[in-house]
C-alpha positions in Angstrom: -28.8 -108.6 -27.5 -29.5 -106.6 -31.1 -26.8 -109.2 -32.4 -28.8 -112.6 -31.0 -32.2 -110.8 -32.0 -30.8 -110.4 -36.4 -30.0 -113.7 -36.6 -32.8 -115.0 -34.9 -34.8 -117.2 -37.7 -38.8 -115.8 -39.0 -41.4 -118.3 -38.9 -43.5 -117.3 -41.7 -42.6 -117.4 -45.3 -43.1 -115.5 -48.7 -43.9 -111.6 -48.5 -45.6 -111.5 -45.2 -42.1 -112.8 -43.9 -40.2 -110.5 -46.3 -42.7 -107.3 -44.7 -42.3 -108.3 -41.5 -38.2 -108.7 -41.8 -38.1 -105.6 -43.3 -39.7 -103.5 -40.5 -37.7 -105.6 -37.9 -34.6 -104.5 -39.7 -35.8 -101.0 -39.6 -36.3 -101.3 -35.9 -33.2 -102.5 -35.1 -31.6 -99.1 -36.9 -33.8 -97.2 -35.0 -32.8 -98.8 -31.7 -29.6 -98.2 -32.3 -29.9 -94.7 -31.4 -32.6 -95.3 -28.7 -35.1 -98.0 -27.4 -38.4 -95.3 -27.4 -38.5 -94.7 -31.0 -38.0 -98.1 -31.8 -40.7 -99.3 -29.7 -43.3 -96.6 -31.3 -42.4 -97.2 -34.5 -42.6 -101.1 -34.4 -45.9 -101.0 -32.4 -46.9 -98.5 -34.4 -46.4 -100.5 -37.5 -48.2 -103.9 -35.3 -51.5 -101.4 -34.7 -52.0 -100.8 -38.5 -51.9 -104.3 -39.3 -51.4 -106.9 -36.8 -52.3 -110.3 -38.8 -49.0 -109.3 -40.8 -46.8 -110.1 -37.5 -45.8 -113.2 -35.8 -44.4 -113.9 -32.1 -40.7 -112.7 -33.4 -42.5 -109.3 -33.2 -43.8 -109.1 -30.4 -40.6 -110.4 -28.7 -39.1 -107.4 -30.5 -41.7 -105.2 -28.7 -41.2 -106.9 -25.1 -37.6 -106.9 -25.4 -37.8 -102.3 -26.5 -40.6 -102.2 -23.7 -38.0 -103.4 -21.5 -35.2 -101.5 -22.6 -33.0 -104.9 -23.3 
């Protein structure tokens, strides 16, 4: 699943895509070693500023909520 989620494509463009691949990368490390830090630190990172994410985040999110 981690695989098909990194080479999924990012709608937006220019920084805010650039921001927002760069803390889905992060999450993906994190999940590596477990789902529940990966979900608090990705939701954590949507709270503070949640114009700067798109749906591919939130799929992120659904798919750590459900332990996928």
């Amino acid at each position: 699943m981690l695989d098909r989620v990194r080479s999924a494509s990012f709608w937006k463009e220019g920084t805010e895509l650039k921001k927002e691949n760069d803390i889905l990368e992060k999450t993906l490390d994190i999940a590596e070693s477990g789902y529940d830090n990966a979900y608090l630190f990705l939701l954590d990172a949507y709270k503070k500023a949640p114009e700067n994410y798109g749906p591919q985040t939130l799929y992120f999110l659904s798919c750590l909520a459900g332990g996928a």
